[in-house]
C-alpha positions as CSV (number, residue, x, y, z in Angstrom):
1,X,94.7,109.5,142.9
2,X,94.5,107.5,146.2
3,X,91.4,108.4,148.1
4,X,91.3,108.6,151.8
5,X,88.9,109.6,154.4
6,X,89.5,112.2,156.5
7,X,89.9,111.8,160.8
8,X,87.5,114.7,161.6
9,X,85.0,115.3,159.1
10,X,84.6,111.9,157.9
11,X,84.4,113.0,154.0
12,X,86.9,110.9,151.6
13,X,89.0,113.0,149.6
14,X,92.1,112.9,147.6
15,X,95.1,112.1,150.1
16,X,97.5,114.8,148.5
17,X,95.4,117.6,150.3
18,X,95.2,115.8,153.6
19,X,98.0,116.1,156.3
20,X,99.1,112.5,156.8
21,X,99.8,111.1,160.5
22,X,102.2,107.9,160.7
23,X,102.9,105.7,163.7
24,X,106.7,103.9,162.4
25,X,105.9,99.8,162.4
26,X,109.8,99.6,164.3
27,X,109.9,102.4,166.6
28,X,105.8,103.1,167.5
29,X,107.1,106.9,167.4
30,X,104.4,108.8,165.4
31,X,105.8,111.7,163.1
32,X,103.4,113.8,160.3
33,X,104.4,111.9,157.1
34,X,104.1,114.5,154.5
35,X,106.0,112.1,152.2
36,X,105.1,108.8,152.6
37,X,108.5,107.5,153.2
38,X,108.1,106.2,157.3
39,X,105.9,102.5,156.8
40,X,103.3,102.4,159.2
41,X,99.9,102.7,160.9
42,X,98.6,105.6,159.0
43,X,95.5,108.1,159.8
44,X,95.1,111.4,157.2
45,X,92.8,114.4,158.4
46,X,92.0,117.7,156.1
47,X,94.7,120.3,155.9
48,X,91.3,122.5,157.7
49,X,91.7,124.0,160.6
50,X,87.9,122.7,161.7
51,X,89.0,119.2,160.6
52,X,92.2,119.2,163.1
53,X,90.3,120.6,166.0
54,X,87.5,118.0,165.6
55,X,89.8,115.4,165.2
56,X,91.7,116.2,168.5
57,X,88.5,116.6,170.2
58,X,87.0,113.1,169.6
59,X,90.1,111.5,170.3
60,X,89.7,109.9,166.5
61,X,93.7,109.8,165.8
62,X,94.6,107.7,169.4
63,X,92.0,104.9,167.8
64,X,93.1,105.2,164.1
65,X,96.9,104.6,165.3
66,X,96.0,102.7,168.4
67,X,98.1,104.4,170.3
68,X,98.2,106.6,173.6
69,X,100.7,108.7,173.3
70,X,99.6,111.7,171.1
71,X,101.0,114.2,172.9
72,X,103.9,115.2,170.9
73,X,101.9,115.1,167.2
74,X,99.0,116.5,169.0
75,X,101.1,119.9,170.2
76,X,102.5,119.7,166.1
77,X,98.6,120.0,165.0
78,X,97.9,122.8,167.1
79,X,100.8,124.8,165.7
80,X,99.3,124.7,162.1
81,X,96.3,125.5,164.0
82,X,97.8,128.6,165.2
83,X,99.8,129.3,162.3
C-alpha cells in the first residue's frame, strides 16, 4: 500500500484513508482526486475533521500545491467539515 503523509497532522499513513487534493499539470485547476485519475501536483490530508481544520489553518495545502488559489477546494473541505 502506498504510504503518504498527511497535510495537517504530519503522521504518514496509508493513502486509501486520506482525502487526496490534486492541482491538474494542464489546467492548474485543483479538484479532490478521490481516484487518482487527474495527473498532477498532489497533497493528501486525513479524512479527520482535526486534520482538515489544521491543514486550512497553517496554510500547509497553498505550499504543497504551490498555488494561491485555494478558495474553491478550501469551501469543498469545509463542507465535509460540516457534513
Amino acid at each position: 500500500m502506498k504510504q503518504r503523509k498527511c497535510q495537517g497532522c504530519k503522521q504518514t499513513k496509508d493513502a486509501d484513508l486520506m482525502h487526496k487534493i490534486t492541482r491538474e499539470h494542464k489546467s492548474g485547476k485543483i479538484f479532490l482526486n478521490p481516484d487518482s485519475k487527474i495527473l498532477g501536483r498532489s497533497a493528501y490530508v486525513c479524512k479527520n475533521k482535526d486534520c482538515i481544520k489544521t491543514m486550512l489553518k497553517k496554510k500547509a495545502l497553498k505550499n504543497a500545491l504551490k498555488s494561491s488559489e485555494l478558495s474553491e477546494i478550501e469551501q469543498e473541505l469545509l463542507k465535509i467539515i460540516e457534513s
